[in-house]
Structures are given as structure tokens and as C-alpha cells.
N, C-alpha and C positions, 0 to 999 in steps of 0.2 A: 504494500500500500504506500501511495505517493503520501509524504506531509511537509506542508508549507509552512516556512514558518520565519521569523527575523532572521538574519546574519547574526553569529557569535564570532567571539574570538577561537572560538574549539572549531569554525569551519574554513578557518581558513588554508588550510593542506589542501582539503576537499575542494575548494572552488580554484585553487593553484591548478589544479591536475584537471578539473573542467576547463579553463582556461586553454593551458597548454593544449588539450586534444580540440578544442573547437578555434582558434585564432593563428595567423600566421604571424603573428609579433604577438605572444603574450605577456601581460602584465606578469611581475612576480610575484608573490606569496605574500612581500611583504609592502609593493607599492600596492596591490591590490587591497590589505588590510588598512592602509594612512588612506586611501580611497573611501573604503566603506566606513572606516571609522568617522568620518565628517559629521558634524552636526546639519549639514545638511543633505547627506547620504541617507537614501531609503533601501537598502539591497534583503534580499527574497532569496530564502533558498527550496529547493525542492532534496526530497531527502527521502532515501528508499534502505529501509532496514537502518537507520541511524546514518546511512552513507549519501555524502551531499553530490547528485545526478543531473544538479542543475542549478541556475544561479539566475537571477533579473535585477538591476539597479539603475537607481535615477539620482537625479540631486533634488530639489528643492527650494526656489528660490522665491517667497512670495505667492505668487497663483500659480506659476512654469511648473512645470517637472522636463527635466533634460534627461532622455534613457541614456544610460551610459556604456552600458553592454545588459545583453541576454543570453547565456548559452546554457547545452544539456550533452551530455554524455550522447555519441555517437549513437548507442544501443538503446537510447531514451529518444531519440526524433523520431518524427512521425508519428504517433501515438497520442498525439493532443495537448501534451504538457509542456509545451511555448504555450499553446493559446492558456491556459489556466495557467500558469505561471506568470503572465505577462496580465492578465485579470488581478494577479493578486496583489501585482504588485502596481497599477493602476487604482486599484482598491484603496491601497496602503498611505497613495499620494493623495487621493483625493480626502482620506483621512484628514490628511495633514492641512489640507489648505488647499491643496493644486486644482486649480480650475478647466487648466489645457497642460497638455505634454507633447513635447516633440521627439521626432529622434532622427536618424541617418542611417539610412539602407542600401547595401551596396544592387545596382539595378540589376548585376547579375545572381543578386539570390533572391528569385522566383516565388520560392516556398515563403520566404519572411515577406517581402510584399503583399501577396494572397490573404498573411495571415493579419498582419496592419492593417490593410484596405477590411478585413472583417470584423476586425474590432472597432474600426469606426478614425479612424487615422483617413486620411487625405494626403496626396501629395501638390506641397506647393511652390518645390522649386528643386535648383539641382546645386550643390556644392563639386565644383569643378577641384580634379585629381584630391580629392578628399583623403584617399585611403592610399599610406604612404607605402604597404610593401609594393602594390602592382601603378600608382598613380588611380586608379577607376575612381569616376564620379561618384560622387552620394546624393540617392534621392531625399530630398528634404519635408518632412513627415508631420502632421499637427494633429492633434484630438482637441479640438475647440470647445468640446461639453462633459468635460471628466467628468466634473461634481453631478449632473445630470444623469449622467451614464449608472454613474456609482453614488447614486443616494443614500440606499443602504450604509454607505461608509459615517462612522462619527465622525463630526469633523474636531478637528483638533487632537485627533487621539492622541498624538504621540507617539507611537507606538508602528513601527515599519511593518510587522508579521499580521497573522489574521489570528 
């Protein structure tokens, strides 16, 4: 069984090693943890038998939420848990305050497109050689009704996990 829940400092091994298998420049262990630790970091893990399979984060600034990465263990895609993972952590933001959130997709991953344009994201522009290993563009992505979306959410929780 998947469980979603805040970032700790006990997962951070765990989201190094989703990293490294999902990115072609990944963060390390420990700029990834000065990362999630921000006060204005929201990061989501997904966690199969106590082992962390997936990761989602954003910052926080006012009404924004900025995605900052989402990844999942090879043997975890496909299966639905980007879309619920990227829910919870959408969830999480609009707890906090966030009104709209954006993010950066590279036009060649098809699947993460599909799955933004279904959650209710838009694209409304393109950031030109964005992504430094190959130069590719990034499509530039908005959800203009978090709090809408996700009313259910308390606002102000405080609180990143569900």
C-alpha cells in the first residue's frame, strides 16, 4: 500500500536514490535536504512498505506554489501515483495559502504533459534551452484555481503531508 505523507529528515537516502534513477543531473542527498528543508518548501513523499518510491515539491511564496521536481521509482510509473502524488501535494499548497502553481515540463515528456493538462494546469509559454544537460525548451505551466480545485484543503495548515 502507497502512503503519502511530509518529507522527514529519515527520507532523505530515499528520495537521493529516486532522484539519481529519475534525472540526468541529480541533486544530492544533501543539496536536496537544504532544499526541502526551507521554510518555504512543501515536499510529499510517497512510501511503499516504509520505503520512499516517490517524491513531489514546490516552494511557496504568498498565493504561487513553484513545482520544483516530481519523481517515482522506474517500477512505480505508470500506475497512477504522479497523478495522486502531484494531488497531494497540490493539496498541501493550497493548504498553505497557494492560490495558482506553476511548473516547467520538458515538451519531450509526453506522459507528464497529458498528466498536467488533466489536473487542470495550462500551458502559457515556453522557456527557451531551459534544461541545461541537453539545452530542450520548457513548456511553461499554470493552475490558476488551486484553492478552488482543492477546497477541501484547510487553509493555513501548516502542515506539507495529508
Amino acid at each position: 500500500m502507497i502512503v503519502f505523507r511530509a518529507l522527514t529528515a529519515a527520507d532523505a537516502a530515499g528520495v537521493a536514490h529516486v532522484e539519481r534513477e529519475s534525472f540526468p543531473t541529480p541533486w544530492s542527498r544533501e543539496d536536496f535536504w537544504r532544499e526541502a528543508n526551507s521554510e518555504f518548501a512543501c515536499y510529499i513523499v510517497a512510501c511503499e512498505d516504509d520505503a520512499v518510491v516517490g517524491f513531489a515539491g514546490c516552494w511557496i511564496s504568498f498565493e504561487e506554489a513553484q513545482v520544483m521536481n516530481i519523481a517515482l521509482l522506474r517500477a512505480h510509473r505508470g500506475l497512477g501515483l504522479g497523478r495522486r502524488l502531484m494531488e497531494e501535494m497540490m493539496r498541501a499548497a493550497a493548504a498553505r495559502g497557494a492560490e495558482r502553481m506553476t511548473l516547467e515540463v520538458r515538451p519531450s515528456n509526453a506522459a507528464a504533459l497529458h498528466l498536467y493538462e488533466r489536473l487542470g494546469f495550462s500551458a502559457v509559454g515556453v522557456r527557451k534551452k531551459y534544461y541545461q544537460d541537453n539545452d530542450e525548451d520548457a513548456i511553461l505551466m499554470w493552475h490558476t484555481k488551486l484553492r478552488e480545485a482543492y477546497a477541501d484543503a484547510a487553509p493555513d495548515a501548516g502542515e506539507c503531508g495529508s
